[in-house]
N, C-alpha and C positions, 0 to 999 in steps of 0.2 A: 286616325283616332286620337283625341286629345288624352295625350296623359296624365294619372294622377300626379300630385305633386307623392315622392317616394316617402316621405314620413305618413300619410294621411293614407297611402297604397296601403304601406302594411299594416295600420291600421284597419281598416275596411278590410283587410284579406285577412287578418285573425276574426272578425265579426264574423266572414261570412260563411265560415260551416254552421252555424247555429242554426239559422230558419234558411225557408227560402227566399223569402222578401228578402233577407239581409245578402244572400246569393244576388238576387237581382240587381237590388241597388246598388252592389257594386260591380255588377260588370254591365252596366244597361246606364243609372240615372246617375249616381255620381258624376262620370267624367262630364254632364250638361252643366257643373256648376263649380266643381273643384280640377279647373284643367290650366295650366298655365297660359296656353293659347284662349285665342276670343270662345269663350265657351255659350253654345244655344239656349240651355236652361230657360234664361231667365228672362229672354227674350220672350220664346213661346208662352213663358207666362205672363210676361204683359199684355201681349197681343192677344189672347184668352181674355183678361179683364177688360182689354178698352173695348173688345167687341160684346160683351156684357154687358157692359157699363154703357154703351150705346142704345143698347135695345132693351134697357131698361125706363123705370118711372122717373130715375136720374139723368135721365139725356143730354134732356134741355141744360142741367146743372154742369153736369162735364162737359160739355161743349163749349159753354160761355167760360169755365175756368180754364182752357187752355188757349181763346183768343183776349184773354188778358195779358196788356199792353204793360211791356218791360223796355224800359230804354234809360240809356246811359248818354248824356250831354258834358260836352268840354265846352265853354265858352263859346260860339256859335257854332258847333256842332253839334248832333244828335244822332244817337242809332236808338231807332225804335222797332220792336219786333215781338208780335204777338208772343206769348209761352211757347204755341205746336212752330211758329217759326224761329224760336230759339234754337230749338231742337234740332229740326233740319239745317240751319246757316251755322249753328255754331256746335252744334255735336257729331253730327256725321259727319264731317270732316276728320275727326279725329279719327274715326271707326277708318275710313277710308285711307288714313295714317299709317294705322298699323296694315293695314292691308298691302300698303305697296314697300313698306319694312319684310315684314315676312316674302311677299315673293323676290326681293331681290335679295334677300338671303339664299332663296332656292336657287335662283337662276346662276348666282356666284360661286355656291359652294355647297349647295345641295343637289336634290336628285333633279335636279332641271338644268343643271350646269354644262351638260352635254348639248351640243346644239340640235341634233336631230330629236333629239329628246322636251329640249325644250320649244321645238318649233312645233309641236302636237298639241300642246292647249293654243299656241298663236291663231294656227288654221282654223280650230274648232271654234275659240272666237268668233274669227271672221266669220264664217259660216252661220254661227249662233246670232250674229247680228243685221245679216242680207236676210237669210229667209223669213224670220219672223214680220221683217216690214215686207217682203212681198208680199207675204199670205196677206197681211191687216189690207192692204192696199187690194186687193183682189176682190174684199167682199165693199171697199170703200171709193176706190176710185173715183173720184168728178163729185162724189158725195157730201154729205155734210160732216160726213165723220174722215172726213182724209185728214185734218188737221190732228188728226190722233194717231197716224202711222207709227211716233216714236214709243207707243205705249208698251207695245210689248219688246223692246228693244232689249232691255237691261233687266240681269236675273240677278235676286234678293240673296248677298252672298250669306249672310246672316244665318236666315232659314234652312236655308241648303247646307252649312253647317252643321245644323242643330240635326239635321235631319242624318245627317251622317253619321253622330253623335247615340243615336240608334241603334245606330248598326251592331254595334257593342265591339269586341273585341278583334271577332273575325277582319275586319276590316284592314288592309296594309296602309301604310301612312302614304303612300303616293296618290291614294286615290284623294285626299286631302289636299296636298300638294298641287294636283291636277286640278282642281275643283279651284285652290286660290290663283293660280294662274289664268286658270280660263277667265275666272270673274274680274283678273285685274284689269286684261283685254280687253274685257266685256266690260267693266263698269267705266274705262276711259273713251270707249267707243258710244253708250251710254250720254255721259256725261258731254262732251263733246256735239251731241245730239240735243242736248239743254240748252249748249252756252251759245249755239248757231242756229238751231231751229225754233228756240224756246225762247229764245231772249231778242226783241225785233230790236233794240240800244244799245248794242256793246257798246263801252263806252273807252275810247285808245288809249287817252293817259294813262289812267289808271292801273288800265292794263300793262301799260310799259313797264309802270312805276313798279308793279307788283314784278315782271322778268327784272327788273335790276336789283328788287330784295332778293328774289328767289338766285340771281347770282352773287350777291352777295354773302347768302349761305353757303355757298358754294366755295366763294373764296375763302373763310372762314376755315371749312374742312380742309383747303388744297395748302393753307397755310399752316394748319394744325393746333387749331385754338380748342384746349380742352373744355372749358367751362361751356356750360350748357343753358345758362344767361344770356348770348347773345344771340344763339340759334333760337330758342324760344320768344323772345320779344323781337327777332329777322318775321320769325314764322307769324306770330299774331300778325306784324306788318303786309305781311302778304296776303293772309286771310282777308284783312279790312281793305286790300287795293283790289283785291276780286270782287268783293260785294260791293267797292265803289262802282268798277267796272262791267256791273251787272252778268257777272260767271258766277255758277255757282262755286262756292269755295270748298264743294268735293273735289274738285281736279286740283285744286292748290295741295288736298291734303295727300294724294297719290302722287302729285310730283314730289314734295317737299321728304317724305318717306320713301321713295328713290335716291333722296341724296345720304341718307345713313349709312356711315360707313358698314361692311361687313369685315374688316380686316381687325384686329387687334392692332393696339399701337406695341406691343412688344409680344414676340412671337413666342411661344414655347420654346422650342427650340434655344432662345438666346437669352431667357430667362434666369437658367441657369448661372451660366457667367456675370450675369449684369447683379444677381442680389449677393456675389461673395465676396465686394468690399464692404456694402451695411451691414452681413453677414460680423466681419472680421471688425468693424467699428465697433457692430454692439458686445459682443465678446470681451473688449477690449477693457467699454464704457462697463461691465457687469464685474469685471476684477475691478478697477476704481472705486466702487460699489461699496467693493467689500474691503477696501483697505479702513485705516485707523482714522485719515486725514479728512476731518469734516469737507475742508475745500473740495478735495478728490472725489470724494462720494458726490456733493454738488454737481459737479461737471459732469463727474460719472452719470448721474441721472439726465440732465442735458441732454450729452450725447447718445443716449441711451434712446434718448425721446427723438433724435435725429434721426436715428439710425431706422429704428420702429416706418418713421415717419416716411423715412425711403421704402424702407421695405414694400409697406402696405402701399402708396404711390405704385408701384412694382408691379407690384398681386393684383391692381384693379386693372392695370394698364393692359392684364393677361385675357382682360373681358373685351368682347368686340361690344361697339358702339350699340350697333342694332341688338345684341342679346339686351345689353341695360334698359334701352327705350322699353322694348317688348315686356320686359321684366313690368317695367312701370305703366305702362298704357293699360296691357290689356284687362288686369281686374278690373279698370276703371271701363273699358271698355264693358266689357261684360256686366257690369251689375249695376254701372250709372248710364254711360252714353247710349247703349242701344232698347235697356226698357224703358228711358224715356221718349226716345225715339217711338218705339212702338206706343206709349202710351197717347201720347201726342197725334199717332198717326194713324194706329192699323184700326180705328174705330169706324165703324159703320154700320147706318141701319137701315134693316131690314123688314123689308115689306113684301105682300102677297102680290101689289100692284106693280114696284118692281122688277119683282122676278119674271112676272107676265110680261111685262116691257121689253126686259130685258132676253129674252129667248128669242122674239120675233126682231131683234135691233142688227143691223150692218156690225155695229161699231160694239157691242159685245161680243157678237159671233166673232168677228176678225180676232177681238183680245184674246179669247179663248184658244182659236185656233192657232194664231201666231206662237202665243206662249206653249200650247200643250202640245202640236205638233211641230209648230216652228224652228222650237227651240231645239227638240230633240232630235229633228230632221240634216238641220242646218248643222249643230253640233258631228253629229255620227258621221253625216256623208263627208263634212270639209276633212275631217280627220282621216277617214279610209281612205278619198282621194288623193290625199299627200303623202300617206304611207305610201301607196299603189306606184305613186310618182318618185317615191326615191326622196320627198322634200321631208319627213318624217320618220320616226319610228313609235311603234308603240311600245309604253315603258316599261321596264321589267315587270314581273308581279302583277301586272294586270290581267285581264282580259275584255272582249270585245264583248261580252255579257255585263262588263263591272264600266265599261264607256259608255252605255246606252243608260243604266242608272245614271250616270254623273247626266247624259243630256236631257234625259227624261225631270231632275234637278234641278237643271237651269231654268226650266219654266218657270218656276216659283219667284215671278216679278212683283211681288207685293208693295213695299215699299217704296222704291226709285220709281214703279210704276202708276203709284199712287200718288207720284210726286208729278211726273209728266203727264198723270191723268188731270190735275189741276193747272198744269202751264196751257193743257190745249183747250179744254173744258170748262174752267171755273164757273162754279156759281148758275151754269144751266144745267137742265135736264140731262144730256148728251154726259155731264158728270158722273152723277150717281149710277147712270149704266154702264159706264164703263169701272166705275169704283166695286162693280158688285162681280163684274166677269172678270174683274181683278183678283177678286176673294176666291170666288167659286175657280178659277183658274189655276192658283196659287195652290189650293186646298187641294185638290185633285193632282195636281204635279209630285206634293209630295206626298201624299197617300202611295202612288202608283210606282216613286221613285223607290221609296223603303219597300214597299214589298218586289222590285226589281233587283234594285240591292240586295234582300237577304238572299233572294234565290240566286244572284251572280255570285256570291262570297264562296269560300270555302266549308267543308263541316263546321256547325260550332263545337266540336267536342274535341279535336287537335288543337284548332285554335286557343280556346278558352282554357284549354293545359300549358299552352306553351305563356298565353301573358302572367295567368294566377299562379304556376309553378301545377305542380300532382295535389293534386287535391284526397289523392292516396296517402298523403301526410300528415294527414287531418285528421284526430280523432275523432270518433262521430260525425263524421265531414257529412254532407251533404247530399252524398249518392249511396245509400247504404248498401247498395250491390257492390261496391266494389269493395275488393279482400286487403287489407292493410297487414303488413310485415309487422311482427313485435318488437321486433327491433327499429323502424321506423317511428311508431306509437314512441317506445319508449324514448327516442332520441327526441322527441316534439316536446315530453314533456317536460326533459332537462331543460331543455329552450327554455 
């Protein structure tokens, strides 16, 4: 579960004895929009308007405003790219940035740092990504819809987020952790699936061009260049030798976010020692300060600014790389990169003659099937078969009730799949039906997951004590059956 940021927490936790809307919103809708991590929010609400806004009197108007044509020229060159294909070539990328920042954070030095531990979202991966193209291919095979097997491949880490986001409180942060893990596997297995099955021109240069920037970044880190100047104009380089190379540039942004360090450049531990010469400098410079002699004071301030200037050098160097990025991506992630995304993308309309179509098609039924039992089939079983084998364990704090919500999750292919519903589909019929058992697929994964979820979770009435504190501390709090101490009362109100 994404947490509040701690000033804004207590905040919302002294509002919320007053109502109970003010109770909800803080332990339910909040952390969708004030979370440090990629937060769902605002996501679900764009994806709410563009499917509105589709099947409305405005259609025809939002449709032609998002394949308006945006492009940037250097002297004979040109990138040109619809608005909805800005989005995908040049925004998700980033999303998919912070995606592979975060799980190599976990995998390093978090709760996936264990290898039996972290080898349970691998398997389920794997799993998550065979079954769902048997099933498609089953109802497809020899058909006209085989060229669509990758459709249900790759599940919408986004949504599945948000949906988790739900859950409220109860929920332990592994199950999170698991879910970005699983999706990293899953969206390079995905992906991978685009740039070989989906693209009939790779094109080798370019593609080289782009592994000798991506080692170039590399060397960058293994030599230890602070500035963050030359990785961001390596990275754009890479991005624009993928999309020469006709790869989608989400796999650029999941390799290039494996290469962030997790390590601080100066460890706690030796911190210590290292600030008690600027320590003893600025001391020194602050008596100079204070003497009689203009000159002294002068220098005195100098030094004083040298010293300061190591210091804080010091203090930053105490931050590991990948917190900084995180720090800076994700808002942008969250409240630009991915509702434009959705705005751009999750639009569709809806007809009485589609959905008729669509019920009786190979190529809906497979999508349906792959993503709503695929996912979760594939998911559960590879995992249970690798515990069973020794090649696994399942993580603490879970249970085999709270892994079948995360697979039952995975189904929600909306996005990535609406993306390869267009590489196999475009522009025919065989399209819009698979764009609709995309929805209708999607919708029902996570309907089915949150209510899987709340019943795998714990009570919410320990949990929802142990994040908010006693709400027995509360004057007038919220629950008016329970008995409050006077002496509590009165200690709240000195507060």
């Amino acid at each position: 579960m994404p947490k509040i940021p701690p000033r804004l927490h207590g905040k919302l936790r002294a509002r919320a004895h007053h109502s109970r809307f003010a109770r909800h919103y803080f332990q339910n809708i909040a952390p969708l929009f004030f979370a440090p991590e990629v937060a769902g929010g605002p996501l679900l609400i764009a994806t709410a308007v563009a499917i509105v806004a589709m099947n409305s009197p405005w259609a025809e108007a939002y449709a032609t405003f998002w394949q308006t044509p945006l492009a940037f020229s250097f002297g004979g060159s040109e990138l040109r790219y619809s608005l909805a294909e800005w989005a995908n070539e040049a925004l998700l990328p980033v999303f998919f940035f912070g995606i592979g920042v975060e799980v190599k954070r976990e995998l390093t030095k978090g709760l996936l740092s264990e290898r039996a531990t972290a080898a349970f979202p691998f398997f389920g991966a794997l799993g998550g990504l065979l079954v769902p193209v048997l099933i498609y291919l089953a109802f497809n095979m020899g058909g006209e819809g085989q060229r669509g097997w990758g459709i249900p491949v790759t599940m919408d880490t986004a949504f599945a987020l948000g949906i988790l986001g739900f859950a409220g409180h109860r929920m332990p942060r592994i199950l999170r952790v698991l879910l970005m893990a699983f999706s990293a596997v899953d969206d390079v297995g995905g992906l991978l699936v685009i740039a070989f099955a989906y693209t009939p021109d790779v094109r080798l240069w370019p593609l080289l061009g782009a592994l000798l920037a991506y080692a170039a970044v590399l060397g960058l880190i293994r030599t230890g260049v602070i500035s963050s100047v030359p990785y961001v104009l390596l990275g754009v380089v890479v991005w624009f030798l993928m999309q020469q190379a006709h790869v989608h540039a989400t796999l650029a942004g999941v390799a290039l976010g494996f290469l962030v360090p997790t390590s601080p450049r100066v460890s706690p531990g030796s911190f210590a020692s290292k600030v008690r010469h600027p320590l003893r400098l600025f001391r020194r410079a602050r008596r100079q300060i204070e003497s009689d002699s203009q000159e002294r004071k002068q220098e005195g301030h100098e030094d004083a600014a040298r010293a300061l200037g190591t210091l804080s050098e010091l203090s930053d160097a105490t931050y590991e790389a990948a917190e900084r990025v995180l720090a800076v991506a994700n808002p942008w992630i969250t409240f630009v990169v991915l509702p434009l995304f959705a705005l751009s993308n999750a639009g569709i309309a809806i007809s009485p003659d589609l959905l008729r179509d669509a019920v009786a098609s190979p190529i809906a039924l497979g999508i349906v099937a792959g993503l709503l039992l695929g996912k979760p089939v594939g998911f559960l079983g590879a995992t249970w078969l690798a515990c069973r084998a020794g090649l696994a364990r399942l993580p603490e704090g879970t249970s085999w009730a709270m892994i079948t919500a995360l697979g039952i999750l995975a189904g929600i292919g909306f996005t990535v799949s609406l993306f390869i519903t267009e590489l196999a589909f475009g522009g025919s019929r065989y399209e819009e039906l698979a764009r609709i058992a995309v929805l209708a697929s999607s919708l029902a994964a996570g309907l089915l997951g949150y209510v899987t979820l709340r019943w795998a979770l714990p009570a919410a009435g320990d949990a929802d004590d142990r994040e908010n504190g006693d709400r027995a501390d509360w004057p007038n709090g919220a629950d008016s059956g329970q008995v409050r101490s006077p002496a509590r009362v009165k200690m709240f109100r000195k507060q």
